[in-house]
C-alpha atoms as one frame of an Amber mdcrd trajectory, in Angstrom:
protein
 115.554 136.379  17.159 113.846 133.691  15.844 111.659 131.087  17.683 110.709
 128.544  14.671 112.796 128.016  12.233 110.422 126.478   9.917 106.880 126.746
  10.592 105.581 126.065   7.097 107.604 122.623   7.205 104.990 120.455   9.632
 103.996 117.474   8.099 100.718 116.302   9.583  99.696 112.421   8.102  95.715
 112.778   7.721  95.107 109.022   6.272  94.092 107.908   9.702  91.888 110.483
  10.154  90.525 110.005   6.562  89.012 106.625   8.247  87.839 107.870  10.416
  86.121 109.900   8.625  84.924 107.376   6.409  83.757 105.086   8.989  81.254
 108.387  10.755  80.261 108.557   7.131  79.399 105.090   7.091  77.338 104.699
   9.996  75.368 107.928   9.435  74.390 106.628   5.848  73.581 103.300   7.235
  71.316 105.307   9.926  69.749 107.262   7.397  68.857 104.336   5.270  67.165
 102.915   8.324  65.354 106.150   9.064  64.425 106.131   5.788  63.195 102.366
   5.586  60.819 103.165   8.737  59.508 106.213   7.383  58.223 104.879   4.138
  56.590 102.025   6.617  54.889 104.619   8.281  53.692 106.927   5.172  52.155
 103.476   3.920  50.728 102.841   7.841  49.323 106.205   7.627  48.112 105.941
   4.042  46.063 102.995   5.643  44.321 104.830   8.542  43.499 107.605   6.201
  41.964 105.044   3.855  40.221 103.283   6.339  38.788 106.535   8.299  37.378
 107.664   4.615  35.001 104.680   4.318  34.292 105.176   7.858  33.389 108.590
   7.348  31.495 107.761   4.318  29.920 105.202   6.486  28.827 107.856   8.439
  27.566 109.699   6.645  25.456 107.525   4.966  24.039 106.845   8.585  23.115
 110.783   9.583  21.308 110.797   5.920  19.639 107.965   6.946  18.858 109.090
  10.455  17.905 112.190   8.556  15.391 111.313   6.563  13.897 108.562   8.893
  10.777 109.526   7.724  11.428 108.145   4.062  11.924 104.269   6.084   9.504
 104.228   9.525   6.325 105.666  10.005   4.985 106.051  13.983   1.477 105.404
  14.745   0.510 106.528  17.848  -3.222 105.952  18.966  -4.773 107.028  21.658
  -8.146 105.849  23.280  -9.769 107.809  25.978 -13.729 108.163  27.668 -15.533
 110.974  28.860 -16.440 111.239  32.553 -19.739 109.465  31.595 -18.053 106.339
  30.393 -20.662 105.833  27.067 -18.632 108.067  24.301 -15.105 107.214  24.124
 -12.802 108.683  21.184 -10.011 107.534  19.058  -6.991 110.049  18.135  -4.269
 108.860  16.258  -0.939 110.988  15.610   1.459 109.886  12.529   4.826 110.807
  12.231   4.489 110.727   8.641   4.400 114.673   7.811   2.589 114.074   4.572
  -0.395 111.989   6.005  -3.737 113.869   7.161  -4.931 113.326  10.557  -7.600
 111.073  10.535 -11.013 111.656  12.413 -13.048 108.912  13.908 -16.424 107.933
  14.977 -17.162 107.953  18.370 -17.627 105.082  19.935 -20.585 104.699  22.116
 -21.774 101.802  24.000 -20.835  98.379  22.145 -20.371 100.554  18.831 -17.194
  99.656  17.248 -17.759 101.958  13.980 -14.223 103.999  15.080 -12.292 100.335
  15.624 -13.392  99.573  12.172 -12.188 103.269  10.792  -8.863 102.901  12.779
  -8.086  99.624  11.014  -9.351 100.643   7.718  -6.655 104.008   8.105  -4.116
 102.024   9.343  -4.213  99.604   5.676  -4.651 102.591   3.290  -1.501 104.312
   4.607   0.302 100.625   4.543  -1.010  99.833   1.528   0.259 103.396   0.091
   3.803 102.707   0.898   4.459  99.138   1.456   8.204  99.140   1.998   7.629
 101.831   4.680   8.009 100.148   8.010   5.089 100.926  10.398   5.146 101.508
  14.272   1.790 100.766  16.019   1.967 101.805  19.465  -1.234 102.223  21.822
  -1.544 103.554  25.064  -2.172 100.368  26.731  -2.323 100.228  30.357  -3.262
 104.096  30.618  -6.119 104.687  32.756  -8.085 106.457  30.273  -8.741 103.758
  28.535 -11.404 100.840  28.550 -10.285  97.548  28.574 -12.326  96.576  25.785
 -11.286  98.871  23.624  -7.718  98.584  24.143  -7.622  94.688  23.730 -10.271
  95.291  20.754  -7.423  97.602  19.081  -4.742  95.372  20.012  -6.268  92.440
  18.259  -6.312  95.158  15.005  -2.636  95.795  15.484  -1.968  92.189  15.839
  -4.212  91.864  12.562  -2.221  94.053  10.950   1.323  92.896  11.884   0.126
  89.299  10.497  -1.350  90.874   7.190   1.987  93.068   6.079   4.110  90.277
   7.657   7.467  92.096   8.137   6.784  96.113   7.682   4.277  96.570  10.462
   6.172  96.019  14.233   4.089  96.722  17.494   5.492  98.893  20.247
């Protein structure tokens, strides 16, 4: 018994299905090309960042060698005037930041003698004067209670000297 007589003779017509076909083929390329248009925006978005975080990089970098080797650019002068319980000798110490420099001693200063001020001010020009595009910090401990008030407005007026003499590379703290 047979059940079919002829199996092999089913005609199937495919030419719809061929547009459809053709139309999924369609869309996907037109989705790819879009895909692809936004992608080569973004490599050339990203090429920018990557651009612009190398100078900034290279920005800073530059900075930490700067902040490095501060030393090359500023030079702190710290100076510090104190008495003795008597109240006649008083002394002058002065720290640099500059690792190079020697530390300076001073005369004493006793009574109206003003030998150290003069010393102090004469210090303070040689090492300007040895590096004049090095930028100079004066500070004083001003307002400490170790310190006459003579001497610290007669070593103020020096610093104040001084920042009027090298107009521009000497600052006051």
């Amino acid at each position: 018994m047979r059940r079919g007589k002829n199996k092999g003779n089913i005609l199937i017509d495919l030419t719809s299905l061929l547009d459809v076909v053709f139309i999924v083929l369609l869309v996907v390329m037109s989705l790819l090309q879009e895909k692809e248009g936004k992608i080569e925006e973004e490599q050339v978005n990203i090429q920018n960042r990557e651009n612009a975080l190398e100078a900034l990089n290279e920005q800073y970098t530059d900075q930490l060698d700067s902040l490095n080797n501060l030393q090359d650019y500023v030079a702190f002068i710290s100076v510090n005037a104190r008495y003795d319980t008597d109240l006649v000798t008083r002394h002058i110490e002065v720290i640099n930041s500059d690792k190079g420099s020697e530390i300076p001693a001073f005369s004493d200063l006793k009574r109206l003698s003003t030998d150290g001020i003069d010393e102090l001010k004469e210090y303070i020009e040689a090492y300007i004067d040895k590096d004049p595009d090095r930028i100079v910090v004066l500070s004083l401990n001003e307002g400490d209670e170790d310190i006459l008030y003579r001497d610290e407005k007669a070593i103020k007026k020096v610093f104040e000297e001084l920042s009027r003499e090298h107009n521009g590379n000497v600052r006051l703290k």
